[in-house]
N, C-alpha and C positions, 0 to 999 in steps of 0.2 A: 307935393310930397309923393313919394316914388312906392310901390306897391311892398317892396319890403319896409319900407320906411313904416309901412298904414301897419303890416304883418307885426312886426316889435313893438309897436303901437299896443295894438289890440291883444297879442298875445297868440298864442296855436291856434288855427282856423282849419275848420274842417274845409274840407275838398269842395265841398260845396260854397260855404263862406267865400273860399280864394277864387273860384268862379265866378262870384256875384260881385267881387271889387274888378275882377279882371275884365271881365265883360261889360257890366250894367255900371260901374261908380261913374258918377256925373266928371269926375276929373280926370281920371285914368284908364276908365275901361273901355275898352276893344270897340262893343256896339255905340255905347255913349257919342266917340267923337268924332262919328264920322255919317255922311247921310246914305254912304252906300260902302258896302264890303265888298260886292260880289260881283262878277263879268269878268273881264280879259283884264279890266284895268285892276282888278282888287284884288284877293285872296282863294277866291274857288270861286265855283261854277256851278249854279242851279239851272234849274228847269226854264225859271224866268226870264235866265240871259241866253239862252236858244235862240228867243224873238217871240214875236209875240203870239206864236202859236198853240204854244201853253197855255195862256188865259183865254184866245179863241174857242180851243176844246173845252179847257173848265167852264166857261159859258153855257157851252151843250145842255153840262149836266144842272148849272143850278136855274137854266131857266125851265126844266123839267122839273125841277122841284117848286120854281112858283107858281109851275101851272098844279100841281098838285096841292098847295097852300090855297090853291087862288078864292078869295071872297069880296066881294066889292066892297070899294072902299079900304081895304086894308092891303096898306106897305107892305113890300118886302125886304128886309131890312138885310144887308148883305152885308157877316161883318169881317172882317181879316184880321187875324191876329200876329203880330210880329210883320206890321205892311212895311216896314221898310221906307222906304220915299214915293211907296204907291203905283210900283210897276207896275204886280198883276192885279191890284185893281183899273188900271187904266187898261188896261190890256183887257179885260173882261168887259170892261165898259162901254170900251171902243165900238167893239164885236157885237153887244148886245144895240146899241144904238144904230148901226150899220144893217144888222141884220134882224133886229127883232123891238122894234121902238115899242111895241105893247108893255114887254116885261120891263124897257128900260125905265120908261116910264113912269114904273111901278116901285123903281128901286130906291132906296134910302142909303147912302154907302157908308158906314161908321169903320175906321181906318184906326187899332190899336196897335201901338208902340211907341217902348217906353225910349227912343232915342229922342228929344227934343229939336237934334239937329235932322232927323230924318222926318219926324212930322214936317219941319218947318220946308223940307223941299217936295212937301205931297202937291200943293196948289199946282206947283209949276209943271212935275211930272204927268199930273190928271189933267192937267192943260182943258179943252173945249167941253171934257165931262165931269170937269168941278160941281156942273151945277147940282151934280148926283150926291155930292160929300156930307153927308149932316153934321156928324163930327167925327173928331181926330182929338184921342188922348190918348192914356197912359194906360189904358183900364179898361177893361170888359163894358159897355153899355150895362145898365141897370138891368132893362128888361128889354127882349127885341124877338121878332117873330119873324123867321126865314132861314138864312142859312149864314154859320160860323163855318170861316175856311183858315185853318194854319196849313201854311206851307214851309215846313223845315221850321216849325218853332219847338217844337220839345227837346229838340235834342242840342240846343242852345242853354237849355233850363242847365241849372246849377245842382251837380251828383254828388250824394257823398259816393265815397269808393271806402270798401271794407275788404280784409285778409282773412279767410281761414285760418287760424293757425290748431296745433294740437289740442293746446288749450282751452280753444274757443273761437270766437267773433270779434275780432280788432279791427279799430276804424284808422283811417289813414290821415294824420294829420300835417299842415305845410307849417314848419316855424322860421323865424331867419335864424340867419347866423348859420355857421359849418359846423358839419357833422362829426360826430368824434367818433365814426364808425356805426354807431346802433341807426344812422339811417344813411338815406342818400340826398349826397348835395348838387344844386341845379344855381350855381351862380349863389348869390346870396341867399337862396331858401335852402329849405332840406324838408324832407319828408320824416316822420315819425309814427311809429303804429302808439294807439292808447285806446282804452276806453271807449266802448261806444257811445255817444253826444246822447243817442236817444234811444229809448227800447222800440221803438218804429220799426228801426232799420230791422233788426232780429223777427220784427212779428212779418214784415215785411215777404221776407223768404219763407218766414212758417208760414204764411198764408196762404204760397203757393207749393209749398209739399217740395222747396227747393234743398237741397243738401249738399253744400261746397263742400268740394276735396281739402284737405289741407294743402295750400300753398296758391288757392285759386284766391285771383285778385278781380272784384268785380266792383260795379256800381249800381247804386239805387238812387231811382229818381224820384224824392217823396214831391216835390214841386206839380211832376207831370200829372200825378193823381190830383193832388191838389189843386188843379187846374182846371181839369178834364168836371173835377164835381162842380167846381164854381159854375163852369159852361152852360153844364146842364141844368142848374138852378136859376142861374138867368133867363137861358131859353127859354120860351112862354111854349111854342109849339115850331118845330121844323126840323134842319136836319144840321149836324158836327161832319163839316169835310176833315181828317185830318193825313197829311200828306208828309213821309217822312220816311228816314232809313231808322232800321229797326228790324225787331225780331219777335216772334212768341218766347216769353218766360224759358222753355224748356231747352229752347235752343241760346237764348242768351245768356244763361246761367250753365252753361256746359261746358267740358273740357276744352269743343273748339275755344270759347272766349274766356279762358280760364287767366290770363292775363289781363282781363278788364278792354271796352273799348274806349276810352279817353285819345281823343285826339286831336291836332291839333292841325291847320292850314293858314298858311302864309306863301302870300304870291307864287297860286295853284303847286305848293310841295305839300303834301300831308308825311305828316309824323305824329308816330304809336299805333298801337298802344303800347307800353312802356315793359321790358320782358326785365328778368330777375337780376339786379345789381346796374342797370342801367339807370342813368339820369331820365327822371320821369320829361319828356318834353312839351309837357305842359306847366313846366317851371320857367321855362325859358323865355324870354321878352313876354310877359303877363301885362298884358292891356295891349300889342301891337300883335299879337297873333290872335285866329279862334279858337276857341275848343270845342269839343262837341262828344258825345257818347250815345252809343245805339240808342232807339227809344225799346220798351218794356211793353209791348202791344197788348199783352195779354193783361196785367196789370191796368194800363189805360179804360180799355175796354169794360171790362170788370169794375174799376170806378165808374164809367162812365153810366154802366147797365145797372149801380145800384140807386143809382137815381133817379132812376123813371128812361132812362135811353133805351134803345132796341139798335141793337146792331143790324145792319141791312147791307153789308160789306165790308171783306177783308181781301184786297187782292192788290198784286204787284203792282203796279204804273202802267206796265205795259199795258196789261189786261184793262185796265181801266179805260184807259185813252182809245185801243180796238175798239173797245164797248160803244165809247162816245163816236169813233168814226165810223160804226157798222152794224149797231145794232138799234135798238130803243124804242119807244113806244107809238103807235102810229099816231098819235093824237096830237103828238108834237111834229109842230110842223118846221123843221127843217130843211130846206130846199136841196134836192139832188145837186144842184152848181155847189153849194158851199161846201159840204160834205166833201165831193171831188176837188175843190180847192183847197180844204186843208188837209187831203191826202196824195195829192199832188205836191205839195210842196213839202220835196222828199229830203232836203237834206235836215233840215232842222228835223223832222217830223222824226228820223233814223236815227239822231241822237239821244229823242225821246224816247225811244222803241227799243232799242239796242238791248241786248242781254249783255250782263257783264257791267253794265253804265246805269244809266238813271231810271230805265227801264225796269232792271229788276232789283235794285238795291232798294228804290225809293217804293214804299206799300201804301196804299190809301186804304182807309178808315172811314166807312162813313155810317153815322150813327144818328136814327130819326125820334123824333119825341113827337107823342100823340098825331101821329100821320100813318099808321097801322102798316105794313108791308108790302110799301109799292115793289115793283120790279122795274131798277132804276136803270137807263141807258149805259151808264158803264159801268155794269155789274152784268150787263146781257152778254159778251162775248165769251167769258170765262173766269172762274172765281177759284185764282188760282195763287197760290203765295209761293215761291221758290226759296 
């Protein structure tokens, strides 16, 4: 059954709904049928298909946080959310066994996502440091003590998108069938304003003192909150890496993105976000292309800090990764060679660092529970958000 097919089906689906078939449904959607998106071969380009000097440096940082965890006898449960088929945990893994057998030693890997076909190609990608893998589901562990890392998973979460209009707050809904003018059509779908689905979204914006203009088209991610609380309810004690393009509230709700960021990427082209009378193109091939929309940091945050989290950084990529190659705490012992060889190895490391690039689009987040305010390695060079 083909996604309009499911749309006539079911009836008007919010923005977010047509997300969660596009993306996540077990037959049709995008992440579902496939055990990797991303690299030269796929659709875009993260941090992880660099090589594996991204998970080298993330190492840095979470084996500094098991030494701040560290009690005898007790695991450090290291868990990735949205792992994909288990790059940058192997890539973390590697590194840590290579260069620090203490902490690897100590490690538990629980591997979350919900793609069935990408769990099932984790064994072979973690290859010689399977032995590390406790489990691999669909779902947050119960309860786990260490550190939770997403990397690029919120801004895959499922957004409604709403309009200002004079009237009020209208939300944006996908139906099949063509347009007789009152919306826009994208192949067999078409867009329609109605009714907000839930008073969320309105308390949503009032809760951050936000005021669209009339004609500004924007999205809320009630999921990512929704997320960020479960995390920290799980947590027992440690620390929320979360790694991701995004914005604080004030700036993502502003006339720069007054056209909403919905976007979409298919074999490294990106298109949108979607500007006034244009075919939104996240209509288009629904389950063969991504979508994605900024994440809501301040939002996040703010869920994350009414549960018992303490933020302990908010800064670009760049600044982070400096942090990890040049600054941190003397007690952590990382050897002078390794440090020069992962800043030696200059071209991947430059596409990490770049301004303009992955460097300062992508901002890490990192949020500790009941481990008081250490001063983390890459938070030492500069705590800076552009």
């Amino acid at each position: 059954m083909s996604i309009v097919d499911l749309v006539r089906e079911r009836g008007p689906l919010t923005v977010a709904a047509f997300m969660e078939l596009a993306l996540y449904d077990p037959g049709i959607g995008y992440y579902a049928r496939a055990a990797r998106r991303s690299g030269r071969a796929g659709d875009f380009f993260t941090s992880v298909d660099v090589g594996p000097i991204f998970g080298e440096l993330v190492e840095i940082q979470l084996a500094e946080m098991a030494q701040i965890l560290d009690r005898p006898g007790v695991a450090f449960d290291l868990v990735e959310a949205g792992a994909g088929n288990g790059q940058l945990a192997a890539d973390i893994l590697r590194a840590a066994r290579r260069d620090d057998p203490s902490f690897y030693s100590r490690l538990n890997l629980h591997l979350v996502e919900a793609s069935p076909l990408a769990r099932a190609a984790q064994p072979s990608t973690l290859g010689e440091v399977g032995d590390r893998l406790a489990t691999s589901a669909g779902e947050l562990p119960m309860s786990f003590e260490g550190a939770l890392l997403a990397n690029e998973l919120l801004d895959a979460l499922p957004v409604h998108q709403v309009v200002m209009r004079r009237d009020g707050l209208r939300e944006v809904y996908v139906h099949a069938g063509r347009t007789d003018g009152a919306g826009t059509s994208g192949g067999s779908l078409v867009t329609r304003e109605g009714p907000l689905s839930t008073p969320a979204l309105a308390d949503y914006l009032a809760h951050l003192k936000i005021r669209l203009e009339p004609g500004w088209r924007v999205e809320i991610n009630l999921r990512a909150t929704e997320w960020i609380r479960d995390a920290a309810r799980r947590l027992r004690r440690g620390f929320i890496v979360i790694i991701d393009y995004g914005h604080e509230a004030r700036e993502l709700y502003s006339a720069t993105h007054s056209g909403g960021t919905l976007t979409t990427f298919a074999r490294h082209t990106m298109a949108g976000p979607e500007t006034p009378g244009d075919v939104p193109p996240w209509l288009d091939r629904a389950g063969d292309q991504d979508i994605t929309a900024h994440v809501d940091f301040t939002s996040v945050r703010a869920a994350a800090e009414a549960e018992g989290m303490r933020t302990l950084g908010f800064l670009d990529q760049t600044y982070f990764l400096m942090g990890l190659l040049t600054g941190g705490r003397e007690s952590l012992a990382i050897s002078d060679t390794r440090v020069a060889n992962l800043a030696n190895d200059a071209r991947p490391l430059k596409t990490l660092l770049i301004p303009g690039g992955l460097g300062s689009t992508h901002k890490v987040l990192i949020l500790g529970k009941d481990v008081g305010s250490p001063e983390l390695r890459g938070c030492s060079y500069r705590m800076r958000v552009t």
